[in-house]
C-alpha positions, 0 to 999 in steps of 0.5 A: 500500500502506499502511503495515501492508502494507508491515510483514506484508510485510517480516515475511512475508519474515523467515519469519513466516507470512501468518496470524500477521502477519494476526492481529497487525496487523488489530487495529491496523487496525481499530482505527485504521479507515483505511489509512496512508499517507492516501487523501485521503479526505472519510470518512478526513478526517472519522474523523481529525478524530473521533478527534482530538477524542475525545482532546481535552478543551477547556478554557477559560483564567482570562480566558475563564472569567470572561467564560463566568460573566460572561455566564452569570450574566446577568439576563434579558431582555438583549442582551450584544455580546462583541468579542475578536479573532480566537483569543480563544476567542470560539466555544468560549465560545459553543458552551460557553454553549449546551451549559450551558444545555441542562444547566441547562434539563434541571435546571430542568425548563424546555424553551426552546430555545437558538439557535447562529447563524453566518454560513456552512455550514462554521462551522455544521457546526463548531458543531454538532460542538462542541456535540454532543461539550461534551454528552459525545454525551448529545444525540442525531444532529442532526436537519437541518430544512433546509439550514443549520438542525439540531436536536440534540435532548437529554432534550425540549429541543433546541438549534438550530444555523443559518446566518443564511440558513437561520433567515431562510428558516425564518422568513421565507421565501424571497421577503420582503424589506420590513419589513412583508413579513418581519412578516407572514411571521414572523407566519404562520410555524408552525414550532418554532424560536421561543420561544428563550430563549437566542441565541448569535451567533457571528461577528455582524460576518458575520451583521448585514451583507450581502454582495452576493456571492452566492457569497461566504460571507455574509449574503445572504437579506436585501437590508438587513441590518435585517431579520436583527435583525427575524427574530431577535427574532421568535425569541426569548422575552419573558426571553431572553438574546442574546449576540453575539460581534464582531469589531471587526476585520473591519469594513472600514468603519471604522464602530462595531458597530450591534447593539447599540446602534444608533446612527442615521445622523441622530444627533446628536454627543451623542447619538452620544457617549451611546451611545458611553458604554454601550459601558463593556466588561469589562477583560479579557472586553469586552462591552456590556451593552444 
C-alpha cells in the first residue's frame, strides 16, 4: 500500500466516507504521479529525478563564472584544455557553454552546430538532460541518430550530444582503424554532424585514451587513441572553438595531458620544457590556451 492508502484508510475508519477521502487525496496523487512508499521503479526513478530538477535552478559560483566568460569570450579558431578536479563544476560549465551558444547562434542568425562529447552512455544521457532543461525545454525531444549520438534540435540549429564511440562510428565507421583508413572514411562520410563550430569535451582524460576493456566504460572504437583527435577535427569548422575539460587526476600514468599540446615521445628536454611553458593556466579557472 502506499502511503495515501494507508491515510483514506485510517480516515475511512474515523467515519469519513470512501468518496470524500477519494476526492481529497487523488489530487495529491496525481499530482505527485507515483505511489509512496517507492516501487523501485526505472519510470518512478526517472519522474523523481524530473521533478527534482524542475525545482532546481543551477547556478554557477564567482570562480566558475569567470572561467564560463573566460572561455566564452574566446577568439576563434582555438583549442582551450580546462583541468579542475573532480566537483569543480567542470560539466555544468560545459553543458552551460553549449546551451549559450545555441542562444547566441539563434541571435546571430548563424546555424553551426555545437558538439557535447563524453566518454560513456550514462554521462551522455546526463548531458543531454542538462542541456535540454539550461534551454528552459525551448529545444525540442532529442532526436537519437544512433546509439550514443542525439540531436536536440532548437529554432534550425541543433546541438549534438555523443559518446566518443558513437561520433567515431558516425564518422568513421565501424571497421577503420589506420590513419589513412579513418581519412578516407571521414572523407566519404555524408552525414550532418560536421561543420561544428563549437566542441565541448567533457571528461577528455576518458575520451583521448583507450581502454582495452571492452566492457569497461571507455574509449574503445579506436585501437590508438590518435585517431579520436583525427575524427574530431574532421568535425569541426575552419573558426571553431574546442574546449576540453581534464582531469589531471585520473591519469594513472603519471604522464602530462597530450591534447593539447602534444608533446612527442622523441622530444627533446627543451623542447619538452617549451611546451611545458604554454601550459601558463588561469589562477583560479586553469586552462591552456593552444
Amino acid at each position: 500500500y502506499s502511503l495515501l492508502d494507508q491515510l483514506g484508510k485510517s480516515l475511512v475508519l474515523l467515519g469519513v466516507s470512501e468518496a470524500t477521502v477519494k476526492a481529497e487525496l487523488d489530487p495529491y496523487r496525481d499530482g505527485m504521479g507515483r505511489r509512496m512508499p517507492a516501487r523501485s521503479t526505472l519510470a518512478e526513478a526517472l519522474q523523481y529525478e524530473q521533478e527534482g530538477r524542475e525545482g532546481m535552478l543551477k547556478l554557477m559560483t564567482t570562480e566558475q563564472r569567470a572561467g564560463f566568460r573566460l572561455l566564452r569570450e574566446a577568439a576563434r579558431p582555438s583549442t582551450h584544455l580546462i583541468e579542475a578536479p573532480a566537483g569543480s563544476g567542470k560539466t555544468l560549465i560545459a553543458v552551460k557553454l553549449v546551451a549559450d551558444n545555441l542562444r547566441d547562434q539563434l541571435s546571430l542568425g548563424s546555424d553551426c552546430p555545437a558538439l557535447l562529447l563524453a566518454h560513456t552512455r550514462g554521462l551522455q544521457k546526463h548531458l543531454l538532460c542538462e542541456l535540454k532543461d539550461e534551454l528552459l525545454s525551448n529545444a525540442s525531444e532529442a532526436e537519437e541518430l544512433r546509439p550514443g549520438l542525439a540531436a536536440l534540435r532548437m529554432d534550425g540549429l541543433v546541438a549534438f550530444v555523443a559518446t566518443v564511440d558513437a561520433l567515431g562510428v558516425e564518422c568513421a565507421g565501424e571497421t577503420a582503424q589506420a590513419e589513412a583508413e579513418v581519412a578516407a572514411a571521414l572523407l566519404a562520410y555524408g552525414g550532418e554532424v560536421r561543420g561544428v563550430g563549437l566542441a565541448v569535451v567533457d571528461e577528455g582524460h576518458h575520451v583521448f585514451a583507450r581502454q582495452p576493456n571492452a566492457a569497461l566504460s571507455g574509449q574503445t572504437r579506436f585501437a590508438d587513441a590518435a585517431r579520436v583527435r583525427q575524427v574530431l577535427a574532421a568535425c569541426l569548422a575552419p573558426k571553431h572553438k574546442l574546449l576540453i575539460f581534464h582531469d589531471h587526476s585520473y591519469q594513472r600514468d603519471g604522464a602530462l595531458p597530450s591534447y593539447p599540446p602534444y608533446i612527442p615521445p622523441d622530444a627533446t628536454g627543451e623542447q619538452k620544457l617549451a611546451l611545458l611553458r604554454q601550459l601558463k593556466r588561469h589562477p583560479r579557472f586553469l586552462t591552456t590556451v593552444v
